[in-house]
Each structure stands twice: as C-alpha cells, then as structure tokens.
C-alpha positions as CSV (number, residue, x, y, z in Angstrom):
1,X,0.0,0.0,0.0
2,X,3.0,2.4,0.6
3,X,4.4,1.6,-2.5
4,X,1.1,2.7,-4.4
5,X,1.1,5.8,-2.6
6,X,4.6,6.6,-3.2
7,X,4.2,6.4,-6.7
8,X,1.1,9.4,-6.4
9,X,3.5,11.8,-4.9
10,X,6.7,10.8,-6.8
11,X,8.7,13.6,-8.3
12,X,8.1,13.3,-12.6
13,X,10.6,11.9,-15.0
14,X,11.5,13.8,-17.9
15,X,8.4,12.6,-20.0
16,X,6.2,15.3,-19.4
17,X,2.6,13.9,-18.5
18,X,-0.7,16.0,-20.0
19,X,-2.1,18.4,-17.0
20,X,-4.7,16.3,-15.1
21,X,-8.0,18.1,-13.6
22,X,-7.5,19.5,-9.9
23,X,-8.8,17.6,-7.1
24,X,-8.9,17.6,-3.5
25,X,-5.8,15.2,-1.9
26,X,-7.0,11.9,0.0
27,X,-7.3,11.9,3.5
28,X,-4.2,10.2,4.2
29,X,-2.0,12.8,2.1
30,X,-4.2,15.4,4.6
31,X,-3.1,14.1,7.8
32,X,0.4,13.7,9.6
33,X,2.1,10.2,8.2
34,X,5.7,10.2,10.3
35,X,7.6,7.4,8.2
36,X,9.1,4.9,10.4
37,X,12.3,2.9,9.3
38,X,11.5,0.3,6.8
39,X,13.0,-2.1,4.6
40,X,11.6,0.0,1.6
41,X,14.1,1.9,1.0
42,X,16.8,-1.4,1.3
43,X,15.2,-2.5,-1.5
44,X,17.4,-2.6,-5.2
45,X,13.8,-1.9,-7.2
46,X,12.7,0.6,-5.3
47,X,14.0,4.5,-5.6
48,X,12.8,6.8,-3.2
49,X,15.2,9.3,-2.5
50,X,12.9,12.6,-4.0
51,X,10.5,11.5,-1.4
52,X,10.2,12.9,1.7
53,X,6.8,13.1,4.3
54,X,6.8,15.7,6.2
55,X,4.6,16.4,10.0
56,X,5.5,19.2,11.8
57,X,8.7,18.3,13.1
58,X,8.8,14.7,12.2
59,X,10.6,13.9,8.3
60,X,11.9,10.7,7.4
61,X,15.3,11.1,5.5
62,X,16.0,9.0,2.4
63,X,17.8,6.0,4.5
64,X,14.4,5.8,6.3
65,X,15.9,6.9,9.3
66,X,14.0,9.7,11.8
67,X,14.7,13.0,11.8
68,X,16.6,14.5,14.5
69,X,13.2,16.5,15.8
70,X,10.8,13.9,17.2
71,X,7.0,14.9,17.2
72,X,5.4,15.8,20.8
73,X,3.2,18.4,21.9
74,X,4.5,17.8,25.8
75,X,7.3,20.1,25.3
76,X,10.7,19.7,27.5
77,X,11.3,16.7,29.3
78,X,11.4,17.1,33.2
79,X,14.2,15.8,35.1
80,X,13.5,11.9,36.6
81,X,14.1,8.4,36.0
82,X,12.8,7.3,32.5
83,X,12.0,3.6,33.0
84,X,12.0,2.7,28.8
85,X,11.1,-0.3,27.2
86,X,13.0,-1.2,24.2
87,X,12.4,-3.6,21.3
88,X,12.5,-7.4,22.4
89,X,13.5,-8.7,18.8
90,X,12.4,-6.4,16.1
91,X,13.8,-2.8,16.2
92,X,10.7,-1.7,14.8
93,X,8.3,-2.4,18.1
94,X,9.5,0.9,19.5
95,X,7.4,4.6,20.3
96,X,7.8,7.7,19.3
97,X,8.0,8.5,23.0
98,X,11.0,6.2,23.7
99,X,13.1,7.0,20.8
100,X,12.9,11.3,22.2
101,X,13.3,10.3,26.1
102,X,16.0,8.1,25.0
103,X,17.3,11.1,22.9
104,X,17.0,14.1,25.3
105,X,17.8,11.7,28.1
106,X,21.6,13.0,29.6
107,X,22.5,9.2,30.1
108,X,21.0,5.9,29.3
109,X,21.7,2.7,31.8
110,X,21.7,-0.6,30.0
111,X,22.2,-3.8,31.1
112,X,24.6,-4.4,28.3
113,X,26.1,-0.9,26.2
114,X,27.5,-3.5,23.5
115,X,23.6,-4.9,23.4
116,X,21.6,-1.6,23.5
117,X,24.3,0.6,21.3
118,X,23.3,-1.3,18.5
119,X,19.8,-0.1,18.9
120,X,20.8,3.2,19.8
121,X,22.9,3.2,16.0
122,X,20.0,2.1,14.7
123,X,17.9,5.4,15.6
124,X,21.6,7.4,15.5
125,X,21.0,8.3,19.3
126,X,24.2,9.7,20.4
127,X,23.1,10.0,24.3
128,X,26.0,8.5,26.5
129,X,25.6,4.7,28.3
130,X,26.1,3.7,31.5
131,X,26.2,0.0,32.2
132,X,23.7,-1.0,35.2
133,X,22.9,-4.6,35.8
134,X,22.5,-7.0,38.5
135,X,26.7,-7.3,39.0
136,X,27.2,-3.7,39.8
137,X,23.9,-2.0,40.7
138,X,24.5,-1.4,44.1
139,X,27.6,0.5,43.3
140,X,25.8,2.2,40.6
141,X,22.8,3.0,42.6
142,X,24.6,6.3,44.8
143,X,26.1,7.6,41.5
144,X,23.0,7.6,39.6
145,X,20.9,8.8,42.7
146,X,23.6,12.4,42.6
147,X,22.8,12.6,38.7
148,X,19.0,12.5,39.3
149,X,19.4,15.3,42.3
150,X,21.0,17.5,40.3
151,X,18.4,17.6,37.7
152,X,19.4,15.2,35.0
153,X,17.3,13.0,33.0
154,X,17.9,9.2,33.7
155,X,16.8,7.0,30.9
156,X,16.9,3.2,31.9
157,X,16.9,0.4,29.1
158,X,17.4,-3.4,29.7
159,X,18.6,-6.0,26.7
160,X,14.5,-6.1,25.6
161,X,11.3,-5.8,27.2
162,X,10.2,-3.2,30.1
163,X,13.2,-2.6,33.0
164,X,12.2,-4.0,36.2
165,X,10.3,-6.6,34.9
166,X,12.6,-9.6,35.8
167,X,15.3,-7.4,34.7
168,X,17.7,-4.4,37.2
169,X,16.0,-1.1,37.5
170,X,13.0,-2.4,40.4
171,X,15.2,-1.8,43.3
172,X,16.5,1.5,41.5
173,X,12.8,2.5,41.3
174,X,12.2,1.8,44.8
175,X,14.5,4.3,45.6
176,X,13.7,6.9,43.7
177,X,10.3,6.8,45.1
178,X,11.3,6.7,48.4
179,X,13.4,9.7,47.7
180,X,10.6,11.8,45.9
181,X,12.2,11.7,43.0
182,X,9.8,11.3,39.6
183,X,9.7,7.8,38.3
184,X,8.0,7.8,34.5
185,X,7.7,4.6,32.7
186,X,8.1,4.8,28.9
187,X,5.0,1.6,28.2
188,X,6.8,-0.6,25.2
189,X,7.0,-4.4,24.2
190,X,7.1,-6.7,26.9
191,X,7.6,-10.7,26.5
192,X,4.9,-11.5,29.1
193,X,2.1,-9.2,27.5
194,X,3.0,-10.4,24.1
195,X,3.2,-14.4,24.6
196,X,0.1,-14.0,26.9
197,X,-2.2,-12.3,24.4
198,X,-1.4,-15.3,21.3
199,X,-1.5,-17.8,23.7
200,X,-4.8,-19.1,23.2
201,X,-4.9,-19.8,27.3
202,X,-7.5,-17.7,29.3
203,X,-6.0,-14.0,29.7
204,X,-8.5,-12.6,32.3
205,X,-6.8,-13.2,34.7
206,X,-3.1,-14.7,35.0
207,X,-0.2,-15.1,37.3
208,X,3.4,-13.6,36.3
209,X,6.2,-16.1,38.0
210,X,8.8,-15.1,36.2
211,X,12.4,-17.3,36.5
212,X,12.0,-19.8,38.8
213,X,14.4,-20.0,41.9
214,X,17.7,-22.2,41.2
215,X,17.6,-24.5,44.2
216,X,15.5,-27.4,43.1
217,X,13.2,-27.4,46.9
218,X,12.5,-24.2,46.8
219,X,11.3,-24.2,42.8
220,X,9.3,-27.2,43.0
221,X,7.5,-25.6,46.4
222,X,6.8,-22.5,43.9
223,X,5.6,-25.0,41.5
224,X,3.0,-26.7,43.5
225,X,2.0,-23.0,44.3
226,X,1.0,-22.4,40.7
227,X,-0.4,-25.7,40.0
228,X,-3.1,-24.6,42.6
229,X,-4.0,-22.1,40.8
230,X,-6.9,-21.4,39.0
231,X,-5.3,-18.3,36.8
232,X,-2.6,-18.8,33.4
233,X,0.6,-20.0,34.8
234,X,3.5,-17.3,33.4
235,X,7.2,-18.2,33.3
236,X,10.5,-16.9,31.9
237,X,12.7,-20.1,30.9
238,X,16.1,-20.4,29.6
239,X,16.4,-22.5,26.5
240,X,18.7,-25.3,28.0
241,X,16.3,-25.4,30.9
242,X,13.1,-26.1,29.3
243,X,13.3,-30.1,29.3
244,X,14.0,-30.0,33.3
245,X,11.1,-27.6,33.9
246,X,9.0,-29.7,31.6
247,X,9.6,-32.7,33.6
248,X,9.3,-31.0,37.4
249,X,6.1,-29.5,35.7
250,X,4.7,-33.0,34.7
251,X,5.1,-34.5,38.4
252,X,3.2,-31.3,39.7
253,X,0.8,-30.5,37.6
254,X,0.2,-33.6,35.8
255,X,1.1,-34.5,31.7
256,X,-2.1,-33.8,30.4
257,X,-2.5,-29.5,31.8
258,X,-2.3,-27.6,28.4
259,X,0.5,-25.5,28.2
260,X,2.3,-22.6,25.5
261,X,6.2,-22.3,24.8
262,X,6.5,-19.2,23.0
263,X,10.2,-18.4,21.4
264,X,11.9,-16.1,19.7
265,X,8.6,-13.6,20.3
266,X,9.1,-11.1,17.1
267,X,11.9,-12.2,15.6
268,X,12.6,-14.3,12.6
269,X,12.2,-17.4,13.9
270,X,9.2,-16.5,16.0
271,X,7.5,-19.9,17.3
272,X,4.3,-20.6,19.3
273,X,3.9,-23.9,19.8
274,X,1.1,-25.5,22.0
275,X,-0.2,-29.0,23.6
276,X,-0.3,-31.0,26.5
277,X,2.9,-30.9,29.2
278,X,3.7,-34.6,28.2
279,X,3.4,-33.7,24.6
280,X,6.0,-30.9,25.3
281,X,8.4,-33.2,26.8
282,X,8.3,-35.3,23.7
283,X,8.5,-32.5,21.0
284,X,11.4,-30.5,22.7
285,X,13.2,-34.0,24.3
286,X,14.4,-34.3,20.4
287,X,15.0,-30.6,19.6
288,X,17.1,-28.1,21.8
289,X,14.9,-24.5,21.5
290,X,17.0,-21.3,20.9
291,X,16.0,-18.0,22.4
292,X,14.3,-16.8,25.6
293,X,11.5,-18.7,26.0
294,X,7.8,-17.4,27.9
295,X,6.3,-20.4,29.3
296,X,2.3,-20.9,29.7
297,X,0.8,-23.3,31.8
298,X,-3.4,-23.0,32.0
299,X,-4.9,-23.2,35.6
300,X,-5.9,-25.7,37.7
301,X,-9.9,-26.5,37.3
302,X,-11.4,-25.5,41.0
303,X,-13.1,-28.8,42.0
304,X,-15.4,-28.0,45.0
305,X,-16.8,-30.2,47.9
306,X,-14.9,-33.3,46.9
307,X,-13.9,-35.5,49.5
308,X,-12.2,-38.4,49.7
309,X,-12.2,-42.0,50.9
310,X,-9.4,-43.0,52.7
311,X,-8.3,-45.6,50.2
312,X,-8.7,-42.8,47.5
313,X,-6.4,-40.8,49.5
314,X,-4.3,-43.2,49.9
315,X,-3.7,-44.5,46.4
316,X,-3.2,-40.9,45.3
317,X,-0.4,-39.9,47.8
318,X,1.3,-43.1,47.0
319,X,0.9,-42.4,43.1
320,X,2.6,-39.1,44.3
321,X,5.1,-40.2,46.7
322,X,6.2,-43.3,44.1
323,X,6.7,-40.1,41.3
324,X,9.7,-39.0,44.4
325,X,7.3,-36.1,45.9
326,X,7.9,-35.3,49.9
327,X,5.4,-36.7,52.1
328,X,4.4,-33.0,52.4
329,X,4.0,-32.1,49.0
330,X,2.2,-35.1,48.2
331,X,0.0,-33.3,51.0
332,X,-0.1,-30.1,49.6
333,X,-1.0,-31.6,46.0
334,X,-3.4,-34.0,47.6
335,X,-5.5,-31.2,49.3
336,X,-5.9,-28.6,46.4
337,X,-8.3,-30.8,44.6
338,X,-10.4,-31.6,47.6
339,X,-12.1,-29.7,50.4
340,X,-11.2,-31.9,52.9
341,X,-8.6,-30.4,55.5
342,X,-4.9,-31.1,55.1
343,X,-4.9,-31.9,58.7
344,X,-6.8,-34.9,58.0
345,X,-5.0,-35.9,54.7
346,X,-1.7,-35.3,56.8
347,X,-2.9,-37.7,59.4
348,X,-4.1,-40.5,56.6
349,X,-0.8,-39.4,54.9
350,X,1.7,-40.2,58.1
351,X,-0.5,-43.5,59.1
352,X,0.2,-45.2,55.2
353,X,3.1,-43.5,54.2
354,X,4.9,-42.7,58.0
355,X,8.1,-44.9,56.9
356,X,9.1,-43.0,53.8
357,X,8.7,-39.2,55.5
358,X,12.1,-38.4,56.3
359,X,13.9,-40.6,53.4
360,X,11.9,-38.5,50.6
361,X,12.2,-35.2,52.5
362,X,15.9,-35.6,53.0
363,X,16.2,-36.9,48.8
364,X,14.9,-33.5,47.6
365,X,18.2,-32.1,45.8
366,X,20.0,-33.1,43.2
C-alpha cells in the first residue's frame, strides 16, 4: 500500500505527463504520516530518494531513518528516572516516546552498552551509556541517585522488554520513590504481554512467575504453588532449561494440563507452539529451543466439595510419593483438589506413608 502511494507523490521523469483536472488530496495525504524505518528503501527496485513526508517536526530522511526532531506536543522533558522499554527482537516495536526520552535523556543505563548501542545506532541516538545490571547496581545506585538530584534525566533500558520486569531497575525505582524523585515509565513491548495475548490460554486473569528459583526445593515448592491455581501460569525459561522444567512441571501439575512455549517472540524465527505438558516433553526432548522462552501453563480446574475415601487418599499420595514427591507435597497436592482439611489428609498421609517421610524429604536435591 506504501508503495502505491509513493508512486502518487513521486517527483516526474523527464516525459512530461498531460495536466490532469485538480482535485482535492486523500485523507491520508491530509493528515500527519511520520515514516518509520522500513525495509523500503533497502530495496534494489525501489527509488525513493525525491521523497520525503513531512509532520510538523517529524521527516523521514531517504535512508528511512527519523529525523533528529521527534514529534510531541508535551514540550521539555522534566528531570527523573525514565523507565524505557525497548524492542525485544524487532527494532521496529519501539514509540515515538522512547526514541525522544532516550534522545534528550543525559545518560541511558543498560544492562549491556554493546547490546543496547546497536539499537541506539540504529535510531543514530548519540546519548551516552552507563552499564547498570544485576553485578554492579548497588555500586551504581549512589552515582545515579547524585545525577537525578542535580536535575538530570535518567533513561533506563534493559537487553528487551520493560526494565524492572525480571530485569535491574526495580530496586532503583524503589529508591527513587522513596526519595521523591519522579519515576516515569516509557510503556513498550514486553515478552509476558506479548506471549500471553497469542497464547490461546485464558487471559483474564493470569499469574506472572517469572524465572524460577535455582535451588530445586525451593522451585518445585513455587511449582505446586502455581499448580493450585486457578489463573494462566507465566514463566521466563532459559532455552537449556526447558526439558528440566517440563519434567518438574509434569510431576506437579500432571502430563495432560495444556500449556504454551512461546520463542523467539518477534523475531525471525518466532514460534508458538502448544499442547499438553507430556506432549512438550516429547517435542522438545528431540530438539534443543533457541532464544528466551515465555512459558504458559493453563490453571488448575477448582473442583469444590470433593472429599475423599481414605483408600482414594491413599492410592493418590502413593501415586505421588512413588513419582519422588515429599510426604508434604504429596499433602499439599493432595489437598488442592479436595475440600477436605490437610490436617486430615496429613494424618491419613503419616499412618500409610509414615516410613518413607524423612527418606523423601531428605532426597529432595539433586
């Protein structure tokens, strides 16, 4: 469609064309049209370079990059921490507002300068990095904290996605609130938002988990935590992780829950693929994924006033216990599909399975 409309505006060749009867311009030629950067102008059939849109103070040049005036009506920026998000893949999925905080900003902190100054060459942003991440943000933290009370503007970028979101830049935030200085967030792509919404899995409501801890107790306790509930299950896993969480996710919240691995989110190699758990562990047990990974797991269906016979209860914490579950978890797992008391599934729990308490409580590592 750009193309076509290109070619109504073009600059004539020397074949002069016979006068054509005045008419009004289309509404699209009528209104603003800032050009973002494109691939059109990459391309070895296309000339475009007498072509230029213009909006106030927004033009696009003829290597389709913007301007160095970026349109806004808001005027100066004030002095504060800028909380940007940045593309997660494609360079394109980025705002108008971003690109002139990120601009005006006096410096921008960044998880990694070699990562983010490739997006900042991309948009020929010249404004000065400071590396802040997880390693060195408590040294960081005083430096920045002077630069904000003298007035500057703070822009803060992570690798992709919204900063503080899994990423440095929460505890940074905290701060500044606590110390009355302005916290804006710049919205912009986020991983979460974008996996959730094509996942297919109920979006009303959802719970956002994140990375899971590193010490295997402590993640499969978080694990029985989500397989209770009854909201979309959202985690961040690390490509040579996914077989390991797909097999901790199996035992917990059983083969058959439907779940979402979304990879690569915008990029050229973007995958969504979806089934069962078990059907997971056989797709990607023969494949090794690439990229970040977002992780959906549906919720757990809320069965109500179900209660159990004690042989029921029984054959179910022994399916559990024989899968290498604690004598507690099996508990735990036990009672969120029942209304019975744990109390009393503890006490049926002990009287069966007493024998094998401490062995499988002390065989949950490694």
């Amino acid at each position: 469609m750009l193309l076509r409309r290109c070619h109504l505006i073009a600059v004539p060749f020397s074949t002069p064309s016979p006068p054509l009867p005045r008419r009004r311009s289309p509404p699209w030629l009528r209104r603003p049209f800032p050009l973002l950067p494109s691939r059109l102008s990459q391309s070895p059939h296309t000339t475009i370079s007498a072509l230029s849109f213009t909006s106030g103070s927004c033009q696009a040049s003829s290597d389709g990059e913007l301007s160095e005036n970026f349109p806004s009506k808001q005027g100066p920026l004030k002095p504060g921490l800028y909380l940007v998000g940045t593309p997660i893949g494609n360079l394109e999925d980025i705002t108008l507002r971003a690109l002139r905080v990120l601009k005006s900003a006096d410096v921008i902190l960044s998880e990694d300068t070699r990562h983010s100054g490739k997006l900042l060459q991309h948009y020929n942003i010249k404004t000065p990095l400071l590396s802040y991440h997880k390693f060195n943000e408590s040294q960081r933290e005083q430096v920045v904290l002077n630069r904000l009370q003298d007035g500057e503007i703070v822009a803060l970028i992570s690798d992709a996605g919204m900063p503080g979101i899994s990423d440095p830049g929460s505890d940074l935030a905290k701060v500044c609130v606590e110390k009355h200085i302005p916290v804006i967030p710049v919205p912009g792509p986020s991983a979460l938002v974008a996996a959730l919404s094509a996942s297919g899995l109920p979006t009303n409501e959802f719970t956002f988990v994140g990375f899971l801890p590193k010490h295997a107790a402590t993640r499969r306790e978080r694990l029985v935590v989500s397989a209770n509930n009854a909201t979309t299950q959202v985690f961040f896993v690390p490509p040579h992780k996914l077989c390991q969480f797909l097999e901790e996710a199996s035992s917990i919240f059983g083969p058959s829950r439907r779940c979402v691995v979304a990879r690569e989110i915008t990029k050229l190699y973007e995958e969504f693929w979806r089934g069962t758990i078990v059907e997971a562990i056989e797709a990607f047990s023969v494949r090794q994924p690439k990229g970040e990974i977002t992780l959906l797991i549906e919720g757990a269906t809320v069965v109500e006033d179900e209660i159990l016979s004690d042989s029921q209860l029984e054959n179910e914490l022994g399916e559990l216990i024989s899968k290498g579950h604690s004598l507690s978890m099996a508990v735990k797992l036990v009672a969120s599909g029942t209304s019975m008391k744990r109390k009393a599934i503890y006490s049926v729990a002990l009287e069966k399975f007493g024998k094998l308490a401490q062995q499988h409580d002390s065989d949950d590592k490694y």
